[in-house]
One Martini backbone bead per residue (centre of mass of N, CA, C, O) as a GRO file, in nm:
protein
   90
    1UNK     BB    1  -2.189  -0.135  -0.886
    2UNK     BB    2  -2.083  -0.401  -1.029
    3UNK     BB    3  -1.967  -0.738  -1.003
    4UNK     BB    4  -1.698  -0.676  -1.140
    5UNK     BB    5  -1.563  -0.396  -1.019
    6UNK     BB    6  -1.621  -0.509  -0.752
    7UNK     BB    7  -1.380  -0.755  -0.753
    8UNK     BB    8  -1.164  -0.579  -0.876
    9UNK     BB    9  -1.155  -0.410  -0.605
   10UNK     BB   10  -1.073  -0.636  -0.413
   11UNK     BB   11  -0.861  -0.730  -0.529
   12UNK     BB   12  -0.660  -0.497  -0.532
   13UNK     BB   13  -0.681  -0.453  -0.254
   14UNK     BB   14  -0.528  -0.754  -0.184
   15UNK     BB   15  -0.263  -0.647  -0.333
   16UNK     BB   16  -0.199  -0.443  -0.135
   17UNK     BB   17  -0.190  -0.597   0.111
   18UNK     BB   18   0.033  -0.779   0.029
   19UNK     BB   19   0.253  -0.546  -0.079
   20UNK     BB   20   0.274  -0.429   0.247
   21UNK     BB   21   0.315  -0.705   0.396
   22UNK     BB   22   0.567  -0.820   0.219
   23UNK     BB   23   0.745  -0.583   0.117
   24UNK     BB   24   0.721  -0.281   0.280
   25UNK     BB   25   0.739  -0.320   0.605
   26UNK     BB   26   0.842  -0.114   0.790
   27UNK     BB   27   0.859  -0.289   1.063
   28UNK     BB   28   0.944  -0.618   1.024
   29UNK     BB   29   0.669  -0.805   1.130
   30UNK     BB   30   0.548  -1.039   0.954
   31UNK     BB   31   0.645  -1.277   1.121
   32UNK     BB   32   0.484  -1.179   1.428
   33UNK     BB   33   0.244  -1.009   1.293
   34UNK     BB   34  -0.057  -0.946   1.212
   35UNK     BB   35  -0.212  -0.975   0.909
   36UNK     BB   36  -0.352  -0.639   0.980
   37UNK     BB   37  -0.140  -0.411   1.030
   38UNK     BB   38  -0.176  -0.272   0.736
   39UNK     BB   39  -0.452  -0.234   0.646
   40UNK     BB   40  -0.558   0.057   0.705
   41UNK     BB   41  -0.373   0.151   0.412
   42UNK     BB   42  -0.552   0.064   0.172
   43UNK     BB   43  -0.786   0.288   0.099
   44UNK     BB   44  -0.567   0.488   0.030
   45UNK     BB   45  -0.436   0.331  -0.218
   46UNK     BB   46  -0.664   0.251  -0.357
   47UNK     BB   47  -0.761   0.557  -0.420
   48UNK     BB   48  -0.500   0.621  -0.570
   49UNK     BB   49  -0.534   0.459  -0.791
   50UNK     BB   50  -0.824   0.563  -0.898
   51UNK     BB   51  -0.685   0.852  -0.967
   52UNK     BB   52  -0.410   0.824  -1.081
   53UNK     BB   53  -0.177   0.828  -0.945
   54UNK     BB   54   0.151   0.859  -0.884
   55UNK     BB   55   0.431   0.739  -0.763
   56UNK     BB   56   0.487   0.963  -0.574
   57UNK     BB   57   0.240   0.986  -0.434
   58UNK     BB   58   0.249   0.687  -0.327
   59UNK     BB   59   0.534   0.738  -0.163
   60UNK     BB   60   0.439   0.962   0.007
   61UNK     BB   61   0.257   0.853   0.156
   62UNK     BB   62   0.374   0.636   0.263
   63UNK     BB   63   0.611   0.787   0.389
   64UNK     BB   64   0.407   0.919   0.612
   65UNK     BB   65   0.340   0.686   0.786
   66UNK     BB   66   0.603   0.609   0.873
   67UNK     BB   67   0.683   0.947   0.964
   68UNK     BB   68   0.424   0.976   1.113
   69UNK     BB   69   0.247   0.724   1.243
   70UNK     BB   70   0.519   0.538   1.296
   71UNK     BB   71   0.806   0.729   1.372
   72UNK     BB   72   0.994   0.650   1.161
   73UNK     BB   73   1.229   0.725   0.928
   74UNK     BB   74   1.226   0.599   0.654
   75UNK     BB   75   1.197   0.498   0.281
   76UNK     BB   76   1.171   0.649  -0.038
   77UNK     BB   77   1.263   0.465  -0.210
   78UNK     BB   78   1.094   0.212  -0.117
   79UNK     BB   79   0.835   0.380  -0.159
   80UNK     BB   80   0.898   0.391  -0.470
   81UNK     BB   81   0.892   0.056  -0.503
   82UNK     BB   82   0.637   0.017  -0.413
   83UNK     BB   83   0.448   0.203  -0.612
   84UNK     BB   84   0.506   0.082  -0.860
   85UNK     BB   85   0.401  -0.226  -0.786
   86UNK     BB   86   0.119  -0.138  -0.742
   87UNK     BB   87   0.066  -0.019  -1.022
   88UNK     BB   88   0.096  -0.306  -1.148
   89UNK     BB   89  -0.138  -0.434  -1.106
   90UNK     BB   90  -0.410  -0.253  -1.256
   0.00000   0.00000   0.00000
């Protein structure tokens, strides 16, 4: 892999972190835990970027993360919504 699209990959990476972070956030949390809490989940939504997942397919994920591995009721809108957004970036 090249230089740029090395750096492409690495924003990428940061803008989905970010909006994760700061949109997502389906714990609440952003203000009181660690700015690493959701980076977990960055390289598979990075993954599902780069093979040209569709917003469903980001949600669906979104939305298992939520209701499997956090035990939370999960909200499939705010994860639809939150996929679209991903996908806006790239």
């Amino acid at each position: 892999m090249n230089n740029i699209s090395t750096a492409r990959n690495f924003a990428l990476c940061q803008k989905i972190d970010d909006i994760l972070w700061f949109d997502w956030d389906p714990l609440g949390i952003n203000d009181i835990a660690p700015r690493d809490e959701y980076q977990s989940y960055v390289i598979d939504i990075f993954e599902l970027v780069k093979a040209k997942a569709d917003r469903q397919t980001i949600a669906e994920h979104l939305y298992k993360i939520e209701t499997n591995n956090m035990a939370i009721g999960g909200n499939f809108e705010k994860c639809l919504t939150i996929a679209e957004k991903i996908l806006k970036v790239e």
